[in-house]
N, C-alpha and C positions, 0 to 999 in steps of 0.2 A: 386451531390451538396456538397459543399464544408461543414464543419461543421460550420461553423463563420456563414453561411446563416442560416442553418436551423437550428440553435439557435435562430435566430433573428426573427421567423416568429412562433415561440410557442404563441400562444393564449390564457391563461389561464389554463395552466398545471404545473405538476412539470415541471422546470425543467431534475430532472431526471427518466422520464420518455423517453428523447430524447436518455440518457444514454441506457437505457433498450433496446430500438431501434434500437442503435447500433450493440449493441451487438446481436441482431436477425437480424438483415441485413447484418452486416460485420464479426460477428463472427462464424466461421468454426471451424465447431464439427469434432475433427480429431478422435475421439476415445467415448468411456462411460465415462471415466475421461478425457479428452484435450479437453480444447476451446484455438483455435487460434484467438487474435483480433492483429494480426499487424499492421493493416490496422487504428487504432483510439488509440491506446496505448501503445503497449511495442513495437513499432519499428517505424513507424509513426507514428507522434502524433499533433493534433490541437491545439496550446496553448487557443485556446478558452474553449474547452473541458477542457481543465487541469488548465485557471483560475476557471472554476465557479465548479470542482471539488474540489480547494482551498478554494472557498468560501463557499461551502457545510462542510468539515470538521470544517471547524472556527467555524460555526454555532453550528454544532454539539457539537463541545468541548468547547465552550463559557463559560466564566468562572469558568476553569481551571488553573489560570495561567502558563501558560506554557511557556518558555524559551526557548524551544529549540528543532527542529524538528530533527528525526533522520530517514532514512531509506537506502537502500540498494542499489549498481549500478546492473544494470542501469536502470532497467525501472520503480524504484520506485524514481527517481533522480524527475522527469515531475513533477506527483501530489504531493511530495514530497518539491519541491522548490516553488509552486504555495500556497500550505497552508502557508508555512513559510513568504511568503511573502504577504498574508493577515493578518499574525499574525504578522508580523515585527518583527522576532528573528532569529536568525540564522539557517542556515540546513547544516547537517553531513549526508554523506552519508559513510557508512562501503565499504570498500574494499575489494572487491574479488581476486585483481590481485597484486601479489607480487610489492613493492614499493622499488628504492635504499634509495627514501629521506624517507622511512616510515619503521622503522626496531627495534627502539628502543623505550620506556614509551610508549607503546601500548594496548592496548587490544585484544585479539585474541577467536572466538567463531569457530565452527565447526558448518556448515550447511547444509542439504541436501538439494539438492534439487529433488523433485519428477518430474517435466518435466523434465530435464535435466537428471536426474537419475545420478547423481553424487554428492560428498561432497566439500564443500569449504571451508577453511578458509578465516572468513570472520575479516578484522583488523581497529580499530577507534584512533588516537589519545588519547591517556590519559588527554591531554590539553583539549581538546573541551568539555569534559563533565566532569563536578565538584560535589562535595559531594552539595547534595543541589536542583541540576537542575530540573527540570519538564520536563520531555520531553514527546514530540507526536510522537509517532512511524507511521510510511507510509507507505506502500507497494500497490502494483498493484492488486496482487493477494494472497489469503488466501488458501490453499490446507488442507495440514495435519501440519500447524501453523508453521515450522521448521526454518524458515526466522525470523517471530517474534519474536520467542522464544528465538533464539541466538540475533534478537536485545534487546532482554529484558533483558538477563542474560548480556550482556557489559552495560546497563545503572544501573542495580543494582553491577556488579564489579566496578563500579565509586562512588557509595554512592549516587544516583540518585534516582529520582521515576520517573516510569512509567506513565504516567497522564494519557494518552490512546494509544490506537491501532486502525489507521483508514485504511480501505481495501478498495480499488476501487470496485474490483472484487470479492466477495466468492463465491465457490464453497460448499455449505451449505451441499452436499451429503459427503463432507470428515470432517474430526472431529476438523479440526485444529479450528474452532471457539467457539466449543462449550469444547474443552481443555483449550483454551487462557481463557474462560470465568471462567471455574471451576479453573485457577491457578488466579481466581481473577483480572485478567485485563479487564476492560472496552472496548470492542471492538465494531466498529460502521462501518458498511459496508456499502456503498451507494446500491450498487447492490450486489443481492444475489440467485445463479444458484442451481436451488433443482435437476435436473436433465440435461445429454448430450445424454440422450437414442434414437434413432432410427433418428440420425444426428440434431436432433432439441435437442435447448434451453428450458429448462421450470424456469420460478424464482418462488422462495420461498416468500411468504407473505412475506411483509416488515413487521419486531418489529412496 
């Protein structure tokens, strides 16, 4: 069943509760730390899922004023341009991949990443984000924070505030959420993974 249906046929539940579903039906525990979800998020992805993901962050972050959404290629581009566009303000995504037309008034952070097991610099126009901005940070997934934190440190090299940090996915068993929280950012995860042990999923009480 496609996801546009069986969004359609929820009887009085959360919403993200279909969310949580997913991710214990289509998500493959490749390891104690990897969940693979290609199949509904970072490689296929149902724009129904990833509007009313949109409309979950808006809610959450409701007044805030925010200006301006920022997150990472690629697979924080989806929920990423779906909030922004319930919020009607623009979306920046950082670049991971060397640019000819993107070289110079930049910004540049270093980020690891832990799936991938490798670092990237990741680079934002200096235009797009102004002393002053509010921004909503996006991303897919939350590990050991290393993705937010470098998008936090280019929204403060710009004279910016961080307004929040919204995570499709966390992984509550690694620290990155409860770092982001003690360096004081607001962070709001729809879905929150306490355990990947013995190939099953366990989530963490929602806040």
């Amino acid at each position: 069943m496609y996801f546009t249906e069986e969004w359609n046929v929820i009887k009085g539940g959360s919403k993200l509760q279909l969310l949580k579903q997913k991710v214990l039906d289509e998500g493959i525990v490749l390891s104690n730390q990897v969940l693979k979800v290609d199949s509904f998020l970072n490689h296929q992805m149902d724009p129904v899922l990833m509007k009313e993901v949109g409309r979950e962050f808006t809610r959450r972050f409701a007044g805030e004023e925010l200006n301006r959404v920022l997150t990472i290629e690629s697979s924080g581009i989806a929920p990423g341009i779906m909030t922004a566009l319930e919020l009607e303000v623009p979306m920046i995504f950082a670049r991971k991949q060397k640019s000819l037309t993107l070289r110079d008034d930049i910004f540049v952070e270093k980020v690891y990443s832990f799936t991938k097991q490798e670092t990237n610099e990741i680079t934002v126009a200096k235009k797009f984000i102004q002393p002053g901005d509010r921004v909503l940070i996006i991303d897919d997934f939350l590990a050991n924070g290393e993705a937010a934190f470098g998008l936090a440190r280019i929204v403060e090299q710009a004279g910016a505030t961080v307004a929040g940090i919204g995570i499709v996915i966390e992984k509550a068993f690694q620290p990155g959420g409860r770092l982001l929280k003690e360096a004081g950012y607001r962070v709001e995860s729809l879905v929150r993974v306490a355990a990947l042990d013995d190939g099953k999923v366990t989530f963490a009480d929602q806040d």
